[in-house]
C-alpha positions as CSV (number, residue, x, y, z in Angstrom):
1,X,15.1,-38.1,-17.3
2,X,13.7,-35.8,-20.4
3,X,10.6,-35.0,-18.3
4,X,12.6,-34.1,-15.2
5,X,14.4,-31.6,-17.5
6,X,11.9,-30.0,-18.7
7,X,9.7,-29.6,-15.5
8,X,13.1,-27.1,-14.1
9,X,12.8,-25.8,-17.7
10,X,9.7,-24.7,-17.0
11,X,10.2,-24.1,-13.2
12,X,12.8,-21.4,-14.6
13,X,11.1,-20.1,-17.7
14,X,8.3,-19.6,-14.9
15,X,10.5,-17.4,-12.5
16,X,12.2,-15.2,-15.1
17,X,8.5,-14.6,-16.3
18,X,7.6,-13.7,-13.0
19,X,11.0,-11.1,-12.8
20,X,10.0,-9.5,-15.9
21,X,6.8,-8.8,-14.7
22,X,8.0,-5.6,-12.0
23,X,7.6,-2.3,-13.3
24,X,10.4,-0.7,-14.9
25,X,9.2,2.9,-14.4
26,X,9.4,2.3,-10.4
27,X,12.2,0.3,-9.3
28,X,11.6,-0.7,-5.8
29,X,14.9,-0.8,-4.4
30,X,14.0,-1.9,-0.7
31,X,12.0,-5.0,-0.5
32,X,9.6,-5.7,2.3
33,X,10.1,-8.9,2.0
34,X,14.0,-9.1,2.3
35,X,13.6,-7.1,5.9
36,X,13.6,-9.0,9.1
37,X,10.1,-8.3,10.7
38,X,9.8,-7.0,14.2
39,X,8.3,-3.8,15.9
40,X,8.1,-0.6,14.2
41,X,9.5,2.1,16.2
42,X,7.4,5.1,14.5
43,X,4.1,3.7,15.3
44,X,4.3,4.1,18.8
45,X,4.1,7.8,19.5
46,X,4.3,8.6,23.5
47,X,1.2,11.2,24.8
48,X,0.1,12.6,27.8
49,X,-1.5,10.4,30.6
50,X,-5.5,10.8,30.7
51,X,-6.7,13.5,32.8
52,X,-10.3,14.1,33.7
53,X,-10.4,18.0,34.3
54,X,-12.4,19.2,37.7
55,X,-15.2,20.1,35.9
56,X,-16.7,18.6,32.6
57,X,-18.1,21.7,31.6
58,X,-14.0,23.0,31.2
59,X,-13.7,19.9,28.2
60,X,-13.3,22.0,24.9
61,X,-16.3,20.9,22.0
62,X,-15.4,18.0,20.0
63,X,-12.4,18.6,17.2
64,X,-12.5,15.7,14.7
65,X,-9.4,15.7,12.8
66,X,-7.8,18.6,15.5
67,X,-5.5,18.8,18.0
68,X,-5.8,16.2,21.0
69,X,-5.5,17.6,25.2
70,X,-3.0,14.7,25.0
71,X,-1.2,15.2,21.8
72,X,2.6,15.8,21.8
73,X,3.1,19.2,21.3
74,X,7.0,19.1,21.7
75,X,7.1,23.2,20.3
76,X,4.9,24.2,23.1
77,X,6.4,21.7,26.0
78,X,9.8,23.3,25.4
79,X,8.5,27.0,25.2
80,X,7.2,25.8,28.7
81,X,9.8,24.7,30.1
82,X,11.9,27.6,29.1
83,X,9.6,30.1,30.9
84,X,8.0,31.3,27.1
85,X,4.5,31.2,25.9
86,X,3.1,28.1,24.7
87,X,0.4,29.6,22.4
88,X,3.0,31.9,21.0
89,X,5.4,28.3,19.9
90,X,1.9,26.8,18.6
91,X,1.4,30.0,16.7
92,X,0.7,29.1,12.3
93,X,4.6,29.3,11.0
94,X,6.6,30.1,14.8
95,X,8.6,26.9,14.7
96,X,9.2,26.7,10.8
97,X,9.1,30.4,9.2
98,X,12.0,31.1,10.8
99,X,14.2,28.3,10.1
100,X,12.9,28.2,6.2
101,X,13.7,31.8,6.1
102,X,17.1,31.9,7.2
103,X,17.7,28.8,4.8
104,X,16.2,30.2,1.8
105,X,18.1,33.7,2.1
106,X,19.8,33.7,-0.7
107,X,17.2,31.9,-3.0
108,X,15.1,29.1,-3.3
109,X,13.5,26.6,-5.8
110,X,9.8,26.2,-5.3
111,X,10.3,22.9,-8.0
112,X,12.8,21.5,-5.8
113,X,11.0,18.9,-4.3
114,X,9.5,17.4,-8.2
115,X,13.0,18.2,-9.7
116,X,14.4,15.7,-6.5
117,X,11.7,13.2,-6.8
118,X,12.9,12.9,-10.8
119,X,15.7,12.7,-10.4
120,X,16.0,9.7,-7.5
121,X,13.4,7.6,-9.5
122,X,16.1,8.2,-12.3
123,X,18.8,6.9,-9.9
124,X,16.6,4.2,-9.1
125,X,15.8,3.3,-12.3
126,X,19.9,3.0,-13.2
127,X,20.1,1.0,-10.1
128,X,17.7,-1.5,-10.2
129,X,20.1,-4.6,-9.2
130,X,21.0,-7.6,-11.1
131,X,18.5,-9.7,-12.5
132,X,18.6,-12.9,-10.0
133,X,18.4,-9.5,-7.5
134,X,15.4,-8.5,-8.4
135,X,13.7,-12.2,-8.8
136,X,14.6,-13.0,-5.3
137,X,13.4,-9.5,-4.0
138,X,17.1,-9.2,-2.8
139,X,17.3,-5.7,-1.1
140,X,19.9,-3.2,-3.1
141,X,19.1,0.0,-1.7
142,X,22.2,0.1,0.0
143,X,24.9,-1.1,-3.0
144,X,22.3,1.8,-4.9
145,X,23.1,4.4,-2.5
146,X,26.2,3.8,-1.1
147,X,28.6,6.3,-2.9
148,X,26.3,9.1,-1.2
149,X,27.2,7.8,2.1
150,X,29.2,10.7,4.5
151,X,32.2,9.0,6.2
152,X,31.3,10.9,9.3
153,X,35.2,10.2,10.7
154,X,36.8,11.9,7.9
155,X,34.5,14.5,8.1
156,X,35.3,15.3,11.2
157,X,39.0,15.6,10.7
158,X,38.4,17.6,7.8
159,X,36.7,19.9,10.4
160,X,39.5,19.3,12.8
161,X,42.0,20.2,10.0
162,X,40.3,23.6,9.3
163,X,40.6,24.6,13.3
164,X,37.1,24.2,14.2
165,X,36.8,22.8,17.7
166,X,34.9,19.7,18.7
167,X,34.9,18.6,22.4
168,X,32.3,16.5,21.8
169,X,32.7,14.1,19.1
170,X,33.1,10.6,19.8
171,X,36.7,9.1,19.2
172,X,37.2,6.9,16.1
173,X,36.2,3.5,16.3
174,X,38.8,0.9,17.5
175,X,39.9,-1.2,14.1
Protein backbone atom coordinates (compact mmCIF):
# COMPACT_ATOMS: atom_id res chain seq x y z
CA UNK A 1 0.00 0.00 0.00
CA UNK A 2 2.95 2.61 1.10
CA UNK A 3 4.80 1.93 -2.24
CA UNK A 4 1.67 2.37 -4.32
CA UNK A 5 1.41 5.86 -2.68
CA UNK A 6 4.40 6.92 -3.27
CA UNK A 7 4.78 5.74 -7.02
CA UNK A 8 1.44 8.58 -7.71
CA UNK A 9 3.52 10.76 -5.37
CA UNK A 10 6.05 10.72 -7.64
CA UNK A 11 3.86 10.30 -10.78
CA UNK A 12 2.61 13.89 -9.68
CA UNK A 13 5.69 15.54 -8.29
CA UNK A 14 6.84 14.42 -11.91
CA UNK A 15 4.01 16.23 -13.93
CA UNK A 16 3.98 19.52 -11.94
CA UNK A 17 7.88 19.40 -12.69
CA UNK A 18 7.20 19.02 -16.10
CA UNK A 19 4.39 22.25 -15.84
CA UNK A 20 6.88 24.43 -14.33
CA UNK A 21 9.23 23.81 -16.91
CA UNK A 22 7.24 26.29 -19.86
CA UNK A 23 8.55 29.51 -20.24
CA UNK A 24 7.10 32.27 -18.44
CA UNK A 25 8.21 35.04 -20.72
CA UNK A 26 6.13 33.41 -23.70
CA UNK A 27 2.95 32.01 -22.80
CA UNK A 28 1.67 29.86 -25.45
CA UNK A 29 -1.92 30.28 -25.28
CA UNK A 30 -2.93 27.95 -28.33
CA UNK A 31 -1.63 24.50 -28.00
CA UNK A 32 -0.95 22.39 -31.08
CA UNK A 33 -1.62 19.68 -29.36
CA UNK A 34 -5.13 20.48 -28.04
CA UNK A 35 -6.33 21.15 -31.89
CA UNK A 36 -8.02 18.49 -33.83
CA UNK A 37 -5.66 17.68 -36.81
CA UNK A 38 -6.86 17.76 -40.34
CA UNK A 39 -6.03 19.70 -43.62
CA UNK A 40 -4.69 23.12 -43.50
CA UNK A 41 -6.55 25.38 -45.70
CA UNK A 42 -3.63 28.10 -46.27
CA UNK A 43 -1.27 25.69 -47.70
CA UNK A 44 -3.03 25.03 -50.75
CA UNK A 45 -2.79 28.10 -52.81
CA UNK A 46 -4.79 27.77 -56.30
CA UNK A 47 -2.45 28.92 -59.67
CA UNK A 48 -2.71 29.00 -63.16
CA UNK A 49 -2.87 25.75 -65.25
CA UNK A 50 0.64 24.93 -67.07
CA UNK A 51 0.92 26.51 -70.36
CA UNK A 52 3.72 25.82 -72.83
CA UNK A 53 4.00 29.12 -74.88
CA UNK A 54 4.28 28.71 -78.98
CA UNK A 55 7.65 29.35 -78.87
CA UNK A 56 10.34 28.51 -76.23
CA UNK A 57 12.37 31.23 -77.14
CA UNK A 58 9.15 33.68 -75.62
CA UNK A 59 9.94 31.85 -71.85
CA UNK A 60 11.40 34.79 -69.75
CA UNK A 61 15.24 33.82 -68.09
CA UNK A 62 15.17 32.06 -64.98
CA UNK A 63 13.90 34.18 -61.73
CA UNK A 64 14.88 32.27 -58.53
CA UNK A 65 12.99 33.69 -55.72
CA UNK A 66 10.62 35.99 -58.43
CA UNK A 67 7.52 36.02 -59.69
CA UNK A 68 6.05 32.66 -61.30
CA UNK A 69 3.99 32.82 -65.16
CA UNK A 70 1.57 30.91 -62.83
CA UNK A 71 1.55 32.80 -59.64
CA UNK A 72 -1.69 34.42 -58.38
CA UNK A 73 -1.57 37.82 -59.10
CA UNK A 74 -5.15 38.67 -57.78
CA UNK A 75 -4.14 42.82 -58.23
CA UNK A 76 -3.42 42.32 -61.76
CA UNK A 77 -6.40 39.61 -62.59
CA UNK A 78 -8.88 42.14 -61.44
CA UNK A 79 -7.26 45.23 -63.13
CA UNK A 80 -7.93 42.73 -66.17
CA UNK A 81 -11.00 42.06 -65.86
CA UNK A 82 -12.01 45.57 -65.30
CA UNK A 83 -10.57 46.77 -68.68
CA UNK A 84 -7.30 48.47 -66.65
CA UNK A 85 -3.64 47.82 -67.04
CA UNK A 86 -2.24 44.91 -65.38
CA UNK A 87 1.46 46.26 -65.13
CA UNK A 88 0.12 49.47 -63.83
CA UNK A 89 -1.91 47.16 -60.52
CA UNK A 90 1.61 45.21 -60.22
CA UNK A 91 3.29 48.59 -60.14
CA UNK A 92 5.91 48.79 -56.44
CA UNK A 93 3.11 50.53 -53.83
CA UNK A 94 -0.31 50.61 -56.53
CA UNK A 95 -2.36 48.30 -54.37
CA UNK A 96 -1.08 49.41 -50.81
CA UNK A 97 0.12 53.22 -51.00
CA UNK A 98 -3.07 54.19 -51.38
CA UNK A 99 -4.91 52.45 -48.90
CA UNK A 100 -1.96 53.18 -46.13
CA UNK A 101 -2.23 56.66 -47.15
CA UNK A 102 -5.73 57.43 -46.69
CA UNK A 103 -5.44 55.41 -43.29
CA UNK A 104 -2.56 57.23 -41.95
CA UNK A 105 -3.99 60.85 -42.81
CA UNK A 106 -4.16 62.15 -39.73
CA UNK A 107 -1.01 60.47 -38.16
CA UNK A 108 0.71 57.36 -37.75
CA UNK A 109 3.05 55.45 -35.32
CA UNK A 110 5.93 53.93 -37.02
CA UNK A 111 6.46 51.78 -33.33
CA UNK A 112 3.06 50.61 -33.58
CA UNK A 113 3.64 47.25 -34.52
CA UNK A 114 6.62 46.63 -31.39
CA UNK A 115 4.33 48.70 -29.03
CA UNK A 116 1.34 45.92 -30.10
CA UNK A 117 3.56 42.92 -29.97
CA UNK A 118 4.45 44.21 -26.10
CA UNK A 119 1.74 44.59 -25.23
CA UNK A 120 -0.18 41.08 -26.34
CA UNK A 121 2.81 39.07 -24.87
CA UNK A 122 1.84 41.22 -21.72
CA UNK A 123 -1.84 40.07 -22.13
CA UNK A 124 -0.58 36.73 -22.59
CA UNK A 125 1.53 36.68 -19.94
CA UNK A 126 -1.67 37.76 -17.43
CA UNK A 127 -3.53 35.08 -19.11
CA UNK A 128 -1.68 32.14 -19.03
CA UNK A 129 -4.52 29.60 -17.75
CA UNK A 130 -4.72 27.68 -14.63
CA UNK A 131 -2.16 25.49 -13.66
CA UNK A 132 -3.75 21.85 -14.41
CA UNK A 133 -4.41 24.19 -17.90
CA UNK A 134 -1.24 24.54 -18.80
CA UNK A 135 0.04 20.83 -17.75
CA UNK A 136 -2.48 19.31 -19.90
CA UNK A 137 -1.68 21.83 -22.84
CA UNK A 138 -5.40 22.74 -22.46
CA UNK A 139 -6.05 25.47 -25.16
CA UNK A 140 -7.11 29.04 -23.43
CA UNK A 141 -6.72 31.37 -26.11
CA UNK A 142 -10.21 31.84 -26.37
CA UNK A 143 -11.26 32.36 -22.35
CA UNK A 144 -7.86 34.81 -22.92
CA UNK A 145 -9.35 36.69 -25.59
CA UNK A 146 -12.85 36.60 -25.22
CA UNK A 147 -13.78 40.07 -23.77
CA UNK A 148 -12.30 41.55 -27.18
CA UNK A 149 -14.81 39.63 -29.10
CA UNK A 150 -17.38 42.09 -31.38
CA UNK A 151 -20.94 40.90 -30.89
CA UNK A 152 -21.43 41.48 -34.60
CA UNK A 153 -25.54 41.41 -33.98
CA UNK A 154 -25.45 44.31 -31.64
CA UNK A 155 -23.25 45.99 -33.74
CA UNK A 156 -25.32 46.05 -36.32
CA UNK A 157 -28.25 47.46 -34.49
CA UNK A 158 -26.15 50.00 -33.11
CA UNK A 159 -25.65 50.84 -36.86
CA UNK A 160 -29.29 50.38 -37.45
CA UNK A 161 -30.12 52.68 -34.53
CA UNK A 162 -27.89 55.51 -35.87
CA UNK A 163 -29.92 55.36 -39.53
CA UNK A 164 -27.40 53.76 -41.52
CA UNK A 165 -28.87 51.39 -43.99
CA UNK A 166 -28.07 47.76 -44.36
CA UNK A 167 -29.89 45.61 -47.02
CA UNK A 168 -27.58 43.18 -46.77
CA UNK A 169 -26.93 41.91 -43.43
CA UNK A 170 -27.97 38.61 -42.45
CA UNK A 171 -31.03 38.35 -39.91
CA UNK A 172 -30.17 37.35 -36.30
CA UNK A 173 -29.82 33.94 -35.53
CA UNK A 174 -32.95 31.95 -34.52
CA UNK A 175 -32.47 31.35 -30.45
Amino acid sequence: MAVRQVIFAALGVATLTLGACSDPDNPILMHAGAEKRGPDEFSILPTRPLELPPSLTALPPPNPGGVNRVDPQPAADIARALGGNPAAAMAPGAVDGGIVNHASRFGRDAAIRDQLAAEDLAHRQRNRGRLLERVFSVNVYHNAYEFMWLDKYAELERWRRAGVRTPTAPPPPAD
